[in-house]
N, C-alpha and C positions, 0 to 999 in steps of 0.2 A: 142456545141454538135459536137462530132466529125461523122468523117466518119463512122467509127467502131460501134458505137452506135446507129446511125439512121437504119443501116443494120440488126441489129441485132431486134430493135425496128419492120421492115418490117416481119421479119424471126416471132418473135414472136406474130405477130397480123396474120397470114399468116398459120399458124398452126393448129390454132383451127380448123378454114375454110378446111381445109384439109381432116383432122382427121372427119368433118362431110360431105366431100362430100364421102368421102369412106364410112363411118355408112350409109349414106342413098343409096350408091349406091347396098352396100351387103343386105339391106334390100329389095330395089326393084327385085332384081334378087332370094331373096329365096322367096316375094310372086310371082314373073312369076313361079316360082317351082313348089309352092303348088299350084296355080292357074291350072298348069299341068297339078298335079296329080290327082284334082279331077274332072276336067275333063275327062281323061281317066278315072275312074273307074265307074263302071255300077251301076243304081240308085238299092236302095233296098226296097223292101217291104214284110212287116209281115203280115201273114197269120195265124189267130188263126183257124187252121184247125176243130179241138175238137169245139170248140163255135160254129164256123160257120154252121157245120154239124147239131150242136142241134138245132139253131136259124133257119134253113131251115125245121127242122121236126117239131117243135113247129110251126111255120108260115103255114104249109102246112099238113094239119092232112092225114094222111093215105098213103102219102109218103114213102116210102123202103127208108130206110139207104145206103144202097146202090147207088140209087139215088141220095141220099142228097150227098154223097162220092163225085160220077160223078158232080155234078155242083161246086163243092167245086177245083175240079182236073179239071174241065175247064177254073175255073176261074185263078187259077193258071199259066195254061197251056196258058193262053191269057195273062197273065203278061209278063212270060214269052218271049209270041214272041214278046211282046213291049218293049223287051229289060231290064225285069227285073231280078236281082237276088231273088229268091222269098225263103223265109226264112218262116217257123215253127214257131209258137210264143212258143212252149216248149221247144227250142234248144237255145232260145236267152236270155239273163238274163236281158236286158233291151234296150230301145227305146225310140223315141218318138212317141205320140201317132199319127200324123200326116202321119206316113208312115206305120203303120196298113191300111191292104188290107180286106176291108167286102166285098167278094163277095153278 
């Protein structure tokens, strides 16, 4: 076995090893990314404004709409300061049901 041969034998086992610490190193740095991003971005919840309103006038007979409004816009308004984005369920085409907000 020559010189030339064994080196090259080194070069070619040597390679592959390579070729996967870069795969895994580009993988570890794009989940720190997304790990980031969704970090930064603020939690969401859906608010089926319409149901909740009804669900609070059928629960509560002789209640004003208006009323049911007001508890509907507070509850909201307390997502809110909890740091939520609070979303409409008629604006949104789909979710999970997990982050539906009953007041």
């Amino acid at each position: 076995m020559s010189a030339d041969s064994s080196a090259w034998n080194r070069v070619t086992l040597l390679w592959p090893i390579a070729c996967m610490l870069v795969a895994f190193s580009y993988a570890e740095w794009r989940v720190s990314n997304v790990e980031t991003e969704l970090v930064a971005r603020p939690p969401i919840a859906v608010l089926p404004v319409d149901a909740s309103v009804i669900r609070i006038i059928d629960e509560n007979p002789g209640i004003k709409a208006e009323e049911a409004i007001k508890r509907v816009r507070a509850a909201a308004e307390r997502l809110a300061d909890s740091g939520y984005v609070v979303l409409n369920v008629d604006q949104v085409y789909g979710y999970p049901i997990d982050v539906e907000a009953r007041p």
